[in-house]
KEVOBA-248045 format. One record per residue: x, y negated, z of N, C-alpha, C in turn. Coordinates in steps of 0.02 Angstrom, whole numbers, plus 50000, padded with zeros to 5 digits. Example, Ala and Ser with C-alpha at 12.3 -4.5 7.8 and 13.67 -1.06 7.14 Angstrom:
# residues 2
 n_east n_north  n_up ca_east ca_north ca_up c_east c_north  c_up
  50660   50284 50390   50615    50225 50390  50660   50165 50390
  50642   50112 50354   50684    50053 50357  50645   49998 50394
***
This chain:
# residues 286
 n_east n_north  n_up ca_east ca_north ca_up c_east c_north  c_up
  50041   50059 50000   50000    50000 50000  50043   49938 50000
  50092   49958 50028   50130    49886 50028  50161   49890 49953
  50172   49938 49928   50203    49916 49871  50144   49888 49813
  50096   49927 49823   50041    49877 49784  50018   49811 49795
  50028   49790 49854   50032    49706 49902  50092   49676 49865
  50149   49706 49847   50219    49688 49841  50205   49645 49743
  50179   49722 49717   50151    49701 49644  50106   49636 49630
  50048   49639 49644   50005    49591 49658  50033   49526 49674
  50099   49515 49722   50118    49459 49732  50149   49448 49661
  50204   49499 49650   50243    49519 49574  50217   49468 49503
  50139   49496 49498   50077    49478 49461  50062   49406 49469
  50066   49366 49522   50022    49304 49538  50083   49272 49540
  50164   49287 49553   50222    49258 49525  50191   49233 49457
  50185   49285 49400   50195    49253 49350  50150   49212 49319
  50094   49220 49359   50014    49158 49345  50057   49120 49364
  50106   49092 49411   50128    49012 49439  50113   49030 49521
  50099   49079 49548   50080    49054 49611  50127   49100 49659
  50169   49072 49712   50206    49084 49749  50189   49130 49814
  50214   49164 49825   50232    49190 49910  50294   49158 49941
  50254   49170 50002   50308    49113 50068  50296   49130 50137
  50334   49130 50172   50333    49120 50246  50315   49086 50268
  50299   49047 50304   50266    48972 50343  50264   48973 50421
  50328   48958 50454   50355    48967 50528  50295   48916 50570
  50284   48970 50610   50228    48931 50681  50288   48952 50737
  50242   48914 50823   50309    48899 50859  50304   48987 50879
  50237   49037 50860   50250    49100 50883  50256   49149 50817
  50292   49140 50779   50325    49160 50723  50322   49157 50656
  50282   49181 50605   50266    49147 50559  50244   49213 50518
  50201   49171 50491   50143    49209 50415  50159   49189 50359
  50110   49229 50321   50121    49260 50258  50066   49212 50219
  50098   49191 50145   50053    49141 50104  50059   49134 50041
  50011   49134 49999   50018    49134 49942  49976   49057 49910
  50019   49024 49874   49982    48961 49841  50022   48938 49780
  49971   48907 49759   49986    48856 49661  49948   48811 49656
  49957   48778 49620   49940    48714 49600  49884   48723 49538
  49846   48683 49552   49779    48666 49506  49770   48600 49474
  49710   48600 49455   49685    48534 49411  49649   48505 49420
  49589   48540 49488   49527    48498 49492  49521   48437 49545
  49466   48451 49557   49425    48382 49595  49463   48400 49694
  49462   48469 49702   49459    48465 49765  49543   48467 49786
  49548   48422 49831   49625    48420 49859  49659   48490 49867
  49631   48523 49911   49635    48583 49939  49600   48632 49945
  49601   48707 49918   49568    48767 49955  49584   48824 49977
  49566   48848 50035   49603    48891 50073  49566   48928 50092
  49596   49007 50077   49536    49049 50062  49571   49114 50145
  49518   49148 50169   49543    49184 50214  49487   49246 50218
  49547   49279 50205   49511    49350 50188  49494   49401 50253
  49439   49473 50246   49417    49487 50289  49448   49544 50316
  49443   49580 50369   49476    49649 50417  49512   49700 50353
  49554   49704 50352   49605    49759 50315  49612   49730 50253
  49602   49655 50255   49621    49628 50181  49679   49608 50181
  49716   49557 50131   49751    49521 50119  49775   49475 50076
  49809   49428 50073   49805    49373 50046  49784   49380 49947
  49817   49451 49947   49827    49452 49864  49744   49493 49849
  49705   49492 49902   49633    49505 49883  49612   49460 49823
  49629   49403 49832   49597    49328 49833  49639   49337 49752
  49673   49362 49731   49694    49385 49648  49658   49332 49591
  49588   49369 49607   49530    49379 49536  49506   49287 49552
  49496   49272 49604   49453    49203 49630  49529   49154 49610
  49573   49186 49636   49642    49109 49643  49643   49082 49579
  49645   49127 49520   49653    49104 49434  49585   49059 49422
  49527   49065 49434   49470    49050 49425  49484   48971 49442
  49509   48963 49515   49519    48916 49521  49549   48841 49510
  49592   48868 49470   49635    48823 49444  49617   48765 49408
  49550   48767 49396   49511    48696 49347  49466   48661 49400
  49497   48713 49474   49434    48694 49532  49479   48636 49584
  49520   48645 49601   49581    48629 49657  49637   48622 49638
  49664   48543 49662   49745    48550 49661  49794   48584 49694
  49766   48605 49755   49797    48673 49778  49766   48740 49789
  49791   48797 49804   49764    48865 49814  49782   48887 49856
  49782   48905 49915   49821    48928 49959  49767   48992 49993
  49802   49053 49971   49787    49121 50002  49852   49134 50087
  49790   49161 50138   49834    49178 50197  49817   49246 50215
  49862   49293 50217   49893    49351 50255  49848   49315 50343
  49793   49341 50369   49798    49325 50433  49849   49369 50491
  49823   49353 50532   49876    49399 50604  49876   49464 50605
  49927   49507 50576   49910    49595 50575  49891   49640 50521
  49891   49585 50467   49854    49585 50386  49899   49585 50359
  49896   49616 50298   49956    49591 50227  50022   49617 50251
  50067   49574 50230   50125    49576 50224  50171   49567 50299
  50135   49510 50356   50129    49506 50418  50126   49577 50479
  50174   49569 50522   50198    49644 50563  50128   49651 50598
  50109   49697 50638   50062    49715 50657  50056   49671 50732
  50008   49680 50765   50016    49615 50841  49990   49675 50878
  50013   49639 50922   50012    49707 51026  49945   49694 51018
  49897   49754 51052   49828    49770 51056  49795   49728 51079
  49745   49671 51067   49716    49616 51093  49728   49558 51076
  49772   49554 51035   49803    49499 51033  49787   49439 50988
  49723   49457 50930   49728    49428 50883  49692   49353 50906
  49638   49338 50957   49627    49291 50966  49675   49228 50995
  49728   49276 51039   49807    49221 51038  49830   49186 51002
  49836   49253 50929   49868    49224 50883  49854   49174 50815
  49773   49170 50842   49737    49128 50795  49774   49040 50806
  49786   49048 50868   49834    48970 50876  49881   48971 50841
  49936   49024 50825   49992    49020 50776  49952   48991 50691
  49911   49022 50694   49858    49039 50626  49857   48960 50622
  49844   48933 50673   49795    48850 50655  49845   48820 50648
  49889   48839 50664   49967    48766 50673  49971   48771 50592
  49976   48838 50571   50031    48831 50505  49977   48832 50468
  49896   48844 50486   49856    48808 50432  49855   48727 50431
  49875   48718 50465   49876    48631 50489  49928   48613 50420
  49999   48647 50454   50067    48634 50421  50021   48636 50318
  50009   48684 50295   49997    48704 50218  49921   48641 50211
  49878   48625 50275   49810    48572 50241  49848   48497 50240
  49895   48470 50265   49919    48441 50252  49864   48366 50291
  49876   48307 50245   49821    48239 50283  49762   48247 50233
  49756   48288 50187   49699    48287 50141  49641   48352 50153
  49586   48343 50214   49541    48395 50223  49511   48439 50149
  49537   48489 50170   49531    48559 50129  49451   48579 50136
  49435   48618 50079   49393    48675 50075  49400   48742 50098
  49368   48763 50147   49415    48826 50172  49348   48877 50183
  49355   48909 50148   49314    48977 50138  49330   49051 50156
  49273   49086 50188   49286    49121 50238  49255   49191 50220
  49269   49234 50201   49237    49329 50208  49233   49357 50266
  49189   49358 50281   49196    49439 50328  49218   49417 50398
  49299   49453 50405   49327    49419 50478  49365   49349 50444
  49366   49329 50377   49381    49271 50379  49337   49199 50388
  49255   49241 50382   49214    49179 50426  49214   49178 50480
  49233   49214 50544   49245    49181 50584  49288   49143 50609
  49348   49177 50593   49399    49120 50583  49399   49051 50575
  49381   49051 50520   49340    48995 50481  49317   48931 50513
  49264   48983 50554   49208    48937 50589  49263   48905 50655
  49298   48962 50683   49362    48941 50743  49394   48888 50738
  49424   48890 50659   49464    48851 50622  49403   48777 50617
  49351   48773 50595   49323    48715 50566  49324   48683 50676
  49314   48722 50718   49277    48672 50757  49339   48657 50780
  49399   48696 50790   49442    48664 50827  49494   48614 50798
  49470   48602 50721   49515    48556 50692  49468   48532 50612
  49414   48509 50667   49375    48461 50611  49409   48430 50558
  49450   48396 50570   49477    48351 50536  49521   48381 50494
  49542   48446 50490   49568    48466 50431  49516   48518 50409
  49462   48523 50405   49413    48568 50362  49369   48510 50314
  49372   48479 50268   49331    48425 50241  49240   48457 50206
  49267   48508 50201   49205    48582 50207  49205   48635 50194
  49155   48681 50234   49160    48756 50253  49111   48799 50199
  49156   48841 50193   49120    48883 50120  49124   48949 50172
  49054   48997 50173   49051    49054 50214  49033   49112 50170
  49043   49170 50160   49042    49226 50109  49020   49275 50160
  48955   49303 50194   48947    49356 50223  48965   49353 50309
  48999   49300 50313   49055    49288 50365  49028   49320 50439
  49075   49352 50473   49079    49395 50539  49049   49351 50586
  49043   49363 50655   49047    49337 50720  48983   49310 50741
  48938   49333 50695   48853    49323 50718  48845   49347 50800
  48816   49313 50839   48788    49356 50910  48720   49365 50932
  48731   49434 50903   48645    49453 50905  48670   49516 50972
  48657   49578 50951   48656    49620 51007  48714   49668 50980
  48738   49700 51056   48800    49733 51047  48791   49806 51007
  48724   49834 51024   48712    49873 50948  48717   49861 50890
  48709   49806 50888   48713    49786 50789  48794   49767 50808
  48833   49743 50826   48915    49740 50821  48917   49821 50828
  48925   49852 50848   48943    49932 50861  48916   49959 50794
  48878   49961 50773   48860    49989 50722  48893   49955 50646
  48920   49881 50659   48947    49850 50595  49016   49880 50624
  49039   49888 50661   49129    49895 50668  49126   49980 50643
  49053   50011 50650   49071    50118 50646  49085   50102 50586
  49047   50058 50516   49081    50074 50464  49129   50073 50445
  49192   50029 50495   49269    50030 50473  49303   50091 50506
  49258   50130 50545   49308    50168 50584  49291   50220 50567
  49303   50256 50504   49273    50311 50462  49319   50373 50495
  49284   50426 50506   49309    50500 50530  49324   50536 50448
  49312   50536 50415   49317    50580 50350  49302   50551 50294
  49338   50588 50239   49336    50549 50163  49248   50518 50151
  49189   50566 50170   49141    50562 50161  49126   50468 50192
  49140   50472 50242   49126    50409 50282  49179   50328 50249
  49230   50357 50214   49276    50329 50192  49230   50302 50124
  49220   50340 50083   49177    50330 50013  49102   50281 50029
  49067   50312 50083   48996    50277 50104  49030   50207 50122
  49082   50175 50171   49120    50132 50153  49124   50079 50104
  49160   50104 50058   49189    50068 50003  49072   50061 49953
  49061   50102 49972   48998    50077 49933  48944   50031 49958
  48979   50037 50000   48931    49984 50067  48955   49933 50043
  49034   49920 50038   49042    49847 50005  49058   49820 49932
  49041   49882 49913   49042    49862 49836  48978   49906 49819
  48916   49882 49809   48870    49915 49799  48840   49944 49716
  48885   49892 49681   48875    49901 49583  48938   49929 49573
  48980   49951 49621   49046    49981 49608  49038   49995 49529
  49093   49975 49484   49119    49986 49413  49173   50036 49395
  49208   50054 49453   49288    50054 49471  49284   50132 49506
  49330   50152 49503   49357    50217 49526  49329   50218 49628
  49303   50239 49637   49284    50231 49704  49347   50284 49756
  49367   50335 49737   49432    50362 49760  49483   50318 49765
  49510   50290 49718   49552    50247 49737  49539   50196 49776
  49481   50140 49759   49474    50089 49814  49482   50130 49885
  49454   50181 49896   49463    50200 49950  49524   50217 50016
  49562   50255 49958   49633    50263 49973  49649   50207 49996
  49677   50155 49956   49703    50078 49961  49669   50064 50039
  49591   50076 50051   49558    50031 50105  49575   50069 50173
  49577   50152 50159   49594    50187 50204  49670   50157 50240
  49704   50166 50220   49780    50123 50210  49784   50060 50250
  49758   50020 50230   49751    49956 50256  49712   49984 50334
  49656   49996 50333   49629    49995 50388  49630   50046 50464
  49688   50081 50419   49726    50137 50465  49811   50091 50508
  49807   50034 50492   49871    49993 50538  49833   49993 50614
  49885   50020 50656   49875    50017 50733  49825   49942 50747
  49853   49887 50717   49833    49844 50753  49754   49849 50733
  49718   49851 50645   49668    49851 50639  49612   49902 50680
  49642   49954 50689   49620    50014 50734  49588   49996 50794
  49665   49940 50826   49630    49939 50897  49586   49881 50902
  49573   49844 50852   49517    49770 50847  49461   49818 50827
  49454   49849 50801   49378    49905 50791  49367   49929 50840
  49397   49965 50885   49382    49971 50954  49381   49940 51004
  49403   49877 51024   49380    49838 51064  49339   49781 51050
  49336   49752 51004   49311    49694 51006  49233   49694 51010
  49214   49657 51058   49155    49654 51096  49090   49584 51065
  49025   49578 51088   49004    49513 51089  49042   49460 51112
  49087   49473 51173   49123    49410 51197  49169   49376 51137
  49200   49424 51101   49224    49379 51033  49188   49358 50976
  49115   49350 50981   49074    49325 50930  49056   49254 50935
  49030   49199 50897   49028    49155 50904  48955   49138 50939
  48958   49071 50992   48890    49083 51015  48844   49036 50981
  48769   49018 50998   48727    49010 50931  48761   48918 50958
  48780   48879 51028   48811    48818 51020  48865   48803 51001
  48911   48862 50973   48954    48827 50936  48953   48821 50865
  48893   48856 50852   48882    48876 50753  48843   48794 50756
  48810   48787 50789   48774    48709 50792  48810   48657 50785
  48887   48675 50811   48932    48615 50828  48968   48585 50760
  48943   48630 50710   48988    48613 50640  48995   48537 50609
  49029   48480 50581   48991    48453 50581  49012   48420 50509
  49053   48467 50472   49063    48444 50393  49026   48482 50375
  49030   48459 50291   48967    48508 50227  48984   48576 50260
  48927   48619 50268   48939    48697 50263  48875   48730 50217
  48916   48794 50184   48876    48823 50120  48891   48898 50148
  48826   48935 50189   48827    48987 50200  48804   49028 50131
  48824   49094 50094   48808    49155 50064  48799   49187 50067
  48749   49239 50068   48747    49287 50110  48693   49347 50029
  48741   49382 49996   48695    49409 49953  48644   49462 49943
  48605   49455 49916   48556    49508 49918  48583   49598 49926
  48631   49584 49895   48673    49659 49892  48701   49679 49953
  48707   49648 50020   48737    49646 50062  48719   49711 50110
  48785   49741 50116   48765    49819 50148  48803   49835 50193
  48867   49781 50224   48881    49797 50280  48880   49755 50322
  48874   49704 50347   48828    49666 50415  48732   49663 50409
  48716   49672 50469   48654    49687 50467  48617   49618 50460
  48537   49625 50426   48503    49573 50420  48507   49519 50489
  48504   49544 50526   48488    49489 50617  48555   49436 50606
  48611   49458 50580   48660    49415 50589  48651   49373 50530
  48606   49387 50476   48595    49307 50423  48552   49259 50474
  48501   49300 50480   48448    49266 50548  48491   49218 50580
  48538   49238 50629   48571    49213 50684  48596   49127 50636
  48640   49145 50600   48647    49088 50551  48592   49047 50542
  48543   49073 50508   48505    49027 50495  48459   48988 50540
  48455   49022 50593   48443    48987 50671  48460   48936 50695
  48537   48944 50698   48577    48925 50735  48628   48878 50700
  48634   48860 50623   48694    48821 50598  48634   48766 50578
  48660   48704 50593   48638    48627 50591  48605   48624 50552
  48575   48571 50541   48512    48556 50474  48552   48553 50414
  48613   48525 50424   48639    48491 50353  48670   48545 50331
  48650   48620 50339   48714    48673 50303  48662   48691 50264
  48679   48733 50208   48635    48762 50159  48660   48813 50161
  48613   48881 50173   48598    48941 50179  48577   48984 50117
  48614   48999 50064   48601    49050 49995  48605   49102 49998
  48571   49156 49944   48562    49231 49952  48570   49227 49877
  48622   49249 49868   48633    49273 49782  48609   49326 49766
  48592   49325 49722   48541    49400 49678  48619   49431 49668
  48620   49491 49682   48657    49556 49675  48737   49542 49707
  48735   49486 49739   48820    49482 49764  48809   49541 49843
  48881   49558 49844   48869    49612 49896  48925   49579 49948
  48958   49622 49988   49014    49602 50061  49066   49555 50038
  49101   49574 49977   49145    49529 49956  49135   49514 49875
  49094   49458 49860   49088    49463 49810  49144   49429 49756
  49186   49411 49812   49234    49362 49776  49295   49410 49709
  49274   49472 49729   49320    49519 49684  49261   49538 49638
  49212   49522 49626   49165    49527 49575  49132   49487 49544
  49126   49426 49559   49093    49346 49549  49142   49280 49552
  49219   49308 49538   49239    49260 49543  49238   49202 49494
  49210   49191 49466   49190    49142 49397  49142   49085 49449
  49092   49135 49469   49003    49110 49477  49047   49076 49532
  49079   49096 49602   49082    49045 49660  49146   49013 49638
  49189   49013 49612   49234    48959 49580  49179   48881 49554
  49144   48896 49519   49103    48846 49516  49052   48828 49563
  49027   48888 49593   49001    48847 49643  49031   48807 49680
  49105   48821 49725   49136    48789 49747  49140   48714 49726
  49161   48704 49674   49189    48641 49647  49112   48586 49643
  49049   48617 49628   48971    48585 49646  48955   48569 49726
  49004   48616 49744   48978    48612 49805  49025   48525 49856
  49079   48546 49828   49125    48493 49856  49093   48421 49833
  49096   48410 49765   49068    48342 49726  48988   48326 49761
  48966   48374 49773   48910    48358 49787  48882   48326 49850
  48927   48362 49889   48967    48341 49964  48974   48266 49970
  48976   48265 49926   49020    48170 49930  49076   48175 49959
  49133   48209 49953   49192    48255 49981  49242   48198 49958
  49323   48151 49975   49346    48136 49919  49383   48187 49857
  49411   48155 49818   49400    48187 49745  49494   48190 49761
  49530   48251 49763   49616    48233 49732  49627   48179 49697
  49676   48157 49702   49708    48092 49655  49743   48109 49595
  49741   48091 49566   49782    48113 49496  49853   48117 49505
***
């Protein structure tokens, strides 16, 4: 797997877009970014549990008529990044914010979120307003409804057998096109690192977001949540739509599923860029 992480970077070398280190004061992550053409200063994309930065592949090219920058992140225990001591990832979300700070620079970014990268996201938007200029959400984690519905969204990562491995991969790719053995392999892989292991087994309601801090948002936010959607349960769109401010807009795309960004990356590339202008967001400078 790493050598297919290794390729992929290989691959997005020769589109123009770089891998890099980026030192925080508790060590440093993994990043991939290039330069664009559009309207939005910045976008920063953060991918979900056993992903990694070179997920974001199919969406980063799309982008390029969207944003003057691109910036894909490896989070804590992901990608290319060593694995973290058992518990640890909410620590290390402070390393996470410094050196997202360091790559958003004085020009508030677009920062869009999958899975465990909406909650992040949402972590990221409240504790540093001022560098999120607006929040793009894809499915995004950390709803707090009841600890049955978290237990039952974490059994699907913690598959006992190929059988459970395959139900998996179709859960989040539901129009699957593609060899479903292989995605699997690859996801098995990824989601077999100690550290992802032990965040499937512990992580509780206490690490979900509560319904006053989803309220507390207070730039543009554009929740997604698609009709295809087969691995977080209905109660956690609910919870969202409850609970996030008047001014966010709440969509259900006809047939997008968990990550649609490896299948739609055209359709939310443009949404993105409607979404920013529309915002009344400022515009990059030439």
């Amino acid at each position: 797997m790493a050598f297919a992480d290794w390729a992929s970077r290989a691959l997005l070398g020769i589109a123009g877009f770089h891998s890099r280190a980026v030192s925080s004061s508790g060590g440093s992550l993994q990043v991939i970014e290039g330069q664009g053409k559009g309207p939005i200063p910045t976008v920063l994309l953060l991918h979900g549990l056993g992903g990694a930065a070179t997920d974001w592949m199919p969406l980063m090219a799309q982008l390029r008529p969207v944003a003057r920058r691109i910036i894909a992140v490896d989070l804590p225990g992901h990608g290319l990044n060593p694995d973290l001591p058992a518990g640890k990832f909410l620590e290390a979300e402070a390393d996470l914010y410094e050196v997202l700070n360091e790559l958003v620079g004085d020009d508030p970014a677009l920062v869009y979120g999958n899975s465990l990268g909406g909650i992040v996201a949402f972590r990221y938007a409240l504790a540093h307003s001022d560098k999120v200029g607006a929040l793009m959400l894809s499915s995004p984690g950390g709803a707090r409804t009841t600890e049955a519905d978290l237990r039952q969204v974490l059994a699907c990562f913690d598959f006992r057998n190929r059988s459970d491995l395959f139900n998996f991969v179709r859960r989040v790719f539901p129009s699957a096109r593609f060899s479903v053995p292989l995605v699997a392999m690859a996801m098995s892989v990824r989601l077999s690192r100690p550290f992802v292991r032990e965040f499937i087994q512990t992580t509780s309601n206490r690490d979900t977001l509560s319904a006053e801090q989803v309220g507390q948002l207070s730039m543009p936010v554009l929740l997604s949540w698609g009709t295809a959607e087969r691995v977080f349960p209905p109660s956690y769109l609910a919870f969202f739509r409850e609970h996030l401010p008047d001014h966010a807009i709440v969509e259900e795309p006809e047939g997008y599923g968990h990550s649609p960004f490896l299948t739609q990356s055209s359709k939310i590339a443009r949404r993105m860029k409607r979404f920013w202008v529309d915002s009344g967001r400022p515009l990059a400078s030439a």
